[in-house]
C-alpha positions as CSV (number, residue, x, y, z in Angstrom):
1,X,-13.1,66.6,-30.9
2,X,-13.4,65.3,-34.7
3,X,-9.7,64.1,-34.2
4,X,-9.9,62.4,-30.7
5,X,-12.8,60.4,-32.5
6,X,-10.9,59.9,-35.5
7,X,-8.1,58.8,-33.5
8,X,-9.9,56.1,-31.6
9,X,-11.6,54.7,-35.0
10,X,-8.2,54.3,-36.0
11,X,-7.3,52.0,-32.6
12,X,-10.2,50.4,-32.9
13,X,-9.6,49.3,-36.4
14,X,-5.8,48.0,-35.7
15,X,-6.7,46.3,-33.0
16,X,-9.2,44.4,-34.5
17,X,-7.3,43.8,-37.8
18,X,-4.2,42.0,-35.2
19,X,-6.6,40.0,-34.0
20,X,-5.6,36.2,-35.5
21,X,-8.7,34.8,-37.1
22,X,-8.2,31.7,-34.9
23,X,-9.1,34.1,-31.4
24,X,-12.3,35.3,-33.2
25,X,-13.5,32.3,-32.8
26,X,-13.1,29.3,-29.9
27,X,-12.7,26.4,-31.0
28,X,-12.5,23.4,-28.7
29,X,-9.4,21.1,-29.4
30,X,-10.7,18.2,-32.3
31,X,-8.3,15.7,-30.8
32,X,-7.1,15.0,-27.5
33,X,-4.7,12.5,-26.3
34,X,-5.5,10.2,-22.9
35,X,-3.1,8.3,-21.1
36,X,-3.9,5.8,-18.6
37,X,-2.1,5.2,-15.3
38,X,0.4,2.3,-15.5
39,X,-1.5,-0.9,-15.2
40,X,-0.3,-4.7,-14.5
41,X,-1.5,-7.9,-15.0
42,X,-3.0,-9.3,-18.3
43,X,-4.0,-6.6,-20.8
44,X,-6.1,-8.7,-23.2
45,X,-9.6,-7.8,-22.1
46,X,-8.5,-4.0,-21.2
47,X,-9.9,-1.4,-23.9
48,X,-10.1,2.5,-22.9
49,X,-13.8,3.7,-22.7
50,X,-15.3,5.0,-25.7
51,X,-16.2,8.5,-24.9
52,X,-14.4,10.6,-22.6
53,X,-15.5,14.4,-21.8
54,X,-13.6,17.2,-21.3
55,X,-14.1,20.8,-20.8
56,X,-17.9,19.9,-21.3
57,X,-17.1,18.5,-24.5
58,X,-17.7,14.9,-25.0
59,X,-15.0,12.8,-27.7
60,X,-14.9,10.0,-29.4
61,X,-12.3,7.5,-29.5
62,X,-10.4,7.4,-32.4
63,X,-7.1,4.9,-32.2
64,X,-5.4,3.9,-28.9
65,X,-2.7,1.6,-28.5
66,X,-1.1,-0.4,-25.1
67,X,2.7,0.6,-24.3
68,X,5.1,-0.8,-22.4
69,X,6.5,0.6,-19.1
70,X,9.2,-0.1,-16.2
71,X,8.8,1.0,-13.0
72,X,11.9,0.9,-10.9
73,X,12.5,-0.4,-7.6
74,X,10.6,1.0,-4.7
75,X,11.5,1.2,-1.3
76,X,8.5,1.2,1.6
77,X,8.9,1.1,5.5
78,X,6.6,-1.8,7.1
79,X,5.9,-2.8,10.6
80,X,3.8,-4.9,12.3
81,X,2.4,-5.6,15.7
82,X,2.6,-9.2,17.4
83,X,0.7,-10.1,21.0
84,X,2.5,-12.6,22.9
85,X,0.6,-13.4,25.9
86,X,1.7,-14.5,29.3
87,X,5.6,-14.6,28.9
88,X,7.6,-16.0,31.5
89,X,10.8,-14.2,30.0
90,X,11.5,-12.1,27.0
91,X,13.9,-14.6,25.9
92,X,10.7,-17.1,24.2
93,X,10.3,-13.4,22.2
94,X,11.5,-14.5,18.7
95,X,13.8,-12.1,17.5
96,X,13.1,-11.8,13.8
97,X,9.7,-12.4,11.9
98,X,8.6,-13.2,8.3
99,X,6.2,-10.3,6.6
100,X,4.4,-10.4,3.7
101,X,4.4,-6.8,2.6
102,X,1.8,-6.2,-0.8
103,X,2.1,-3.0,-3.1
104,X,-1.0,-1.3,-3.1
105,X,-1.1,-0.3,-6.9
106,X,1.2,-3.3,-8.5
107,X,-0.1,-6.0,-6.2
108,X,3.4,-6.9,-5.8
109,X,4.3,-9.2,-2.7
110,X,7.6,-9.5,-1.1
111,X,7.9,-11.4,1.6
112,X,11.3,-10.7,4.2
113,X,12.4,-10.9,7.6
114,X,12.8,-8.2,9.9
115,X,13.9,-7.8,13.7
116,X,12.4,-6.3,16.9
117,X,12.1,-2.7,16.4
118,X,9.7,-2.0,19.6
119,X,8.5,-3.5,23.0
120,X,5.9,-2.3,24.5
121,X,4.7,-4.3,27.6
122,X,0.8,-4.0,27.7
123,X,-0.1,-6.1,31.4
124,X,1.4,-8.3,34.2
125,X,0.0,-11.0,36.5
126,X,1.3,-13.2,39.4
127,X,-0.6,-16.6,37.9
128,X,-1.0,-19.8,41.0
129,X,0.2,-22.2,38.7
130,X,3.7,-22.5,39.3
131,X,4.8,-26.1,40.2
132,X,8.2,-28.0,40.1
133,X,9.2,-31.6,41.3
134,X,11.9,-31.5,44.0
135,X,14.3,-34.5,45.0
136,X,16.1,-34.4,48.3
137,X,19.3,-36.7,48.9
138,X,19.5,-37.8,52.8
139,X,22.3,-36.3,54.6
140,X,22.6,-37.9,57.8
141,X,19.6,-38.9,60.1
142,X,16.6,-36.4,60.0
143,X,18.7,-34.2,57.5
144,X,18.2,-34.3,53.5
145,X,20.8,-31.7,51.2
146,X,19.0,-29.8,48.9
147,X,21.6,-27.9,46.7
148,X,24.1,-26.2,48.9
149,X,21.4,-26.2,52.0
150,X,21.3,-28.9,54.9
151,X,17.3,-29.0,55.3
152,X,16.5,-30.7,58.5
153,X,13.2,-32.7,58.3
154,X,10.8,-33.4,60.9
155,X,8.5,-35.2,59.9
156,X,5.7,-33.7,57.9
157,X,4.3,-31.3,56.7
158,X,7.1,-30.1,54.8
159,X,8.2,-26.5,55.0
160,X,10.5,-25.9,52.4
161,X,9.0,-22.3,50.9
162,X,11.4,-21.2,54.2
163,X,14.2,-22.4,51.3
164,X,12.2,-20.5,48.7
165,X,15.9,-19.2,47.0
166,X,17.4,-22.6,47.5
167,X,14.6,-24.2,45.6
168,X,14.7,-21.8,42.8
169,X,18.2,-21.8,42.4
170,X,17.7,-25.7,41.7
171,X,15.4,-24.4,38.7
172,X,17.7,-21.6,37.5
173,X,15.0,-18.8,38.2
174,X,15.2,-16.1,40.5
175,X,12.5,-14.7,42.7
176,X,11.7,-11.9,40.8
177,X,9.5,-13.8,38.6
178,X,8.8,-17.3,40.5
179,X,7.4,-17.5,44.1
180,X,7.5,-20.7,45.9
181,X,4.4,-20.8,48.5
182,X,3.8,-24.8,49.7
183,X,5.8,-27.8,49.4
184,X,4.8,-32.0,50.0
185,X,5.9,-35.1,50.2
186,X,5.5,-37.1,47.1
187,X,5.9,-40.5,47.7
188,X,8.1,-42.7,50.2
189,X,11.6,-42.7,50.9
190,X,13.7,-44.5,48.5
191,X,17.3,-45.7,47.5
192,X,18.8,-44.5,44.0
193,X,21.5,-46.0,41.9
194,X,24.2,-45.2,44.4
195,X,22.8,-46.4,47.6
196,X,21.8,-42.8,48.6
197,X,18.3,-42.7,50.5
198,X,16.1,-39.9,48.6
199,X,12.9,-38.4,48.5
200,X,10.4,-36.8,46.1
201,X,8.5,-33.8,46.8
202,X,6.7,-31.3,44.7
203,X,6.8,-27.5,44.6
204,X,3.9,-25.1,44.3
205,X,4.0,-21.5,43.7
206,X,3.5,-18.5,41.2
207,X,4.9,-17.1,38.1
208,X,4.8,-13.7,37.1
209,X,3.7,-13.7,33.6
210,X,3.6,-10.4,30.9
211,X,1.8,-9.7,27.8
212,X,4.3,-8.0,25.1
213,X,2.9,-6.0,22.4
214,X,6.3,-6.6,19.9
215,X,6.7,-4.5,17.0
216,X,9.0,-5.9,13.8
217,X,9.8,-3.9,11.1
218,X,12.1,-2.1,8.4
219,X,12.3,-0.9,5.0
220,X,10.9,-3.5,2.0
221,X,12.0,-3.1,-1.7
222,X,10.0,-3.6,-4.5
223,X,11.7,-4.7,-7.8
224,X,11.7,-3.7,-11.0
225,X,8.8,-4.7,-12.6
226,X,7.3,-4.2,-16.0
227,X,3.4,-2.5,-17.0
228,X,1.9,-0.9,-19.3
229,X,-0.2,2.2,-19.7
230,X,-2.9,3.1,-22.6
231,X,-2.4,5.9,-25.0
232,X,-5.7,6.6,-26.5
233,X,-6.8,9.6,-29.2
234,X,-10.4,10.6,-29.1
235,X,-12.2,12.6,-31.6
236,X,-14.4,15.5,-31.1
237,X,-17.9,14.7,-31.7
238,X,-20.8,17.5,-31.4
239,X,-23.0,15.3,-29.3
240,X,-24.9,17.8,-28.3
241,X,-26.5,18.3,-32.0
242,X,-27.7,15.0,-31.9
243,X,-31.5,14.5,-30.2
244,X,-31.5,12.7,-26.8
245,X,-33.5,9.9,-28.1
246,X,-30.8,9.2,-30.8
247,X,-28.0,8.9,-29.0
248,X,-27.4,5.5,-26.3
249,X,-24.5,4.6,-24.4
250,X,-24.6,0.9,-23.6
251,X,-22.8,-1.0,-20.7
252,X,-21.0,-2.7,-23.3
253,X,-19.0,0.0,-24.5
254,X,-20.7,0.2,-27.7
255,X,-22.2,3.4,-28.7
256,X,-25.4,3.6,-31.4
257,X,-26.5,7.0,-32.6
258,X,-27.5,8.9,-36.0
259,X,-24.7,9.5,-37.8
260,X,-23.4,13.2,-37.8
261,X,-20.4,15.2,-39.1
262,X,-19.6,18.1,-37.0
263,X,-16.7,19.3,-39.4
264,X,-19.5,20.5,-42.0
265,X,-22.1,22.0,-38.9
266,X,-19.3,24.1,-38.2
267,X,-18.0,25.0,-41.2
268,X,-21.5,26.9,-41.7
269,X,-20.9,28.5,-37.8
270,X,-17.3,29.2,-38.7
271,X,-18.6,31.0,-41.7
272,X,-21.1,32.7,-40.1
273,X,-18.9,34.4,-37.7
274,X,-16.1,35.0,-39.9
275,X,-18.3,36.9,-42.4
276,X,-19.5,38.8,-39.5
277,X,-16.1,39.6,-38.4
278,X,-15.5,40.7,-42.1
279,X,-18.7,42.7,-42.7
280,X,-17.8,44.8,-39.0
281,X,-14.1,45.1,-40.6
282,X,-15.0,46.6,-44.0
283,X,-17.5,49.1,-42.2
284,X,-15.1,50.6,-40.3
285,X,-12.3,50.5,-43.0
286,X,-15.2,52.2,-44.9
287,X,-16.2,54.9,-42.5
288,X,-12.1,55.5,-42.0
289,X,-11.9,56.2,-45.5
290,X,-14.9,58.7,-45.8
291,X,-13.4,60.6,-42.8
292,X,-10.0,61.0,-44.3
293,X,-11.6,61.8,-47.5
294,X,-14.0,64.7,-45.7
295,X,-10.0,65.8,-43.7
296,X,-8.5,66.2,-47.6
297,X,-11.2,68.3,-48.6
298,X,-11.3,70.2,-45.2
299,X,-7.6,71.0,-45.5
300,X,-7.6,72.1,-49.4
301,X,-10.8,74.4,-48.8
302,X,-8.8,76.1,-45.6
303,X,-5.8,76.5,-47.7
304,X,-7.4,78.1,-50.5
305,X,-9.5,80.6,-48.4
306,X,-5.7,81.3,-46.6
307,X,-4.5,82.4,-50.5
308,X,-8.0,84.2,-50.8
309,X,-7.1,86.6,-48.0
């Protein structure tokens, strides 16, 4: 039993003697370095903040200093969406369109062209305000030519929409997006340069018109461009020791309190637990030696009653 004790005294003590005197005691860090995220612009009103907390320990800052830093090119997809409202054909669709793309943390802008990369078409109308002026050329009595078609004439009204693809071939359009529904007489009959005996007449109809909803995009690069970030040392300062009424932080970055030096507050705690430490250490190296000294006695008083017998 006495040695199983003995034994674990003895663990006890080694463990404690390899601990490092830095472990028997947590310190927080006294400095700590800070750096900033890479910032642009001008950086002759930028100044780090004067405390910083970590850990629940505040710090003070001590010396900082603004360094240079390149950011190589980026690359970013961008899109964006166009309306174009009641179109006739897909061919008054521009192609290509100019975007202005900004970078969120540089506040870089680029500005680029990029195609169609989408078309979506979004709604679609027959509008009544098709209208189109017509001119006939006379072809013989009671007979006027209108393109490749003999249209006879009998007096009025006019019913040319029974011509409806003659009349839109005269337009280049087809009737899958015009519709011709009425057709009159404008004016009298008259003679043109040549001698030919013509007539005016107008068109009316509908147009089929479509909204597109036109996507352009592609990928934007961002060039190299030059910032800087802040490298800033802070200090640490036992705030906590100082009385709440002592201490103020002010918007202006400026801090007022009682002056206070933590290295010689814990010193004395440092001290206090390293003497501690010491005192435990000594005790045990002391009750170690007793028992080894009580073993040697043990030992020599068996021996000798062994030569006794």
């Amino acid at each position: 039993m006495n040695r199983k004790r003995s034994g674990g005294m003895l663990a006890a003590l080694i463990v404690l003697m390899s601990i490092p005197s830095e472990m028997a005691y947590a310190r927080p860090k006294p400095e700590i370095t800070v750096i900033s995220e890479i910032m642009f612009g001008s950086s002759e009103e930028y100044a780090p903040e004067l405390i910083y907390e970590e850990g629940e320990k505040l710090y003070r800052l001590k010396t900082w200093e603004l360094e240079p830093v390149k950011v190589s090119p980026r690359e970013k997809h961008v899109e964006q969406e166009v309306l174009y409202e009641g179109i006739e054909n897909m061919e008054s669709v521009p192609e290509t369109r100019s975007i202005t793309s900004k970078e969120d943390f540089s506040g870089l802008q680029v500005s680029a062209k990029y195609p169609v990369i989408k078309r979506k078409k979004v709604n679609e109308e027959w509008r009544d305000d098709f209208t189109f002026p017509v001119v006939f050329h006379s072809y013989g009595a009671e007979i006027y030519q209108l393109g490749g078609e003999n249209v006879p004439i009998d007096g009025e009204p006019l019913r040319l929409e029974l011509y409806e693809d003659a009349l839109l071939s005269e337009i280049g359009v087809t009737k899958e997006h015009y519709r011709v529904t009425s057709t009159v007489w404008n004016g009298a009959p008259y003679l043109d340069e040549g001698d030919i005996l013509c007539r005016d007449a107008t068109a009316f109809g509908k147009r089929k018109v479509i909204d597109y909803l036109i996507t352009y995009g592609g990928t934007v690069t961002y060039p190299e461009i030059e910032g800087y970030r802040c490298r800033a040392v802070y200090s640490l300062k036992e705030y906590e020791q100082i009385p709440a009424e002592e201490k103020k932080i002010v918007s202006n970055r400026v801090v007022e309190a009682v002056e206070y030096d933590p290295d010689s507050a814990w010193i004395i705690r440092r001290e206090a637990i390293v003497l501690t430490v010491s005192l435990i250490l000594v005790l045990l190296f002391m009750l170690l030696a007793a028992w080894l000294i009580k073993r040697a006695v043990e030992k020599r008083e068996e021996k000798r009653d062994g030569c006794g017998l």
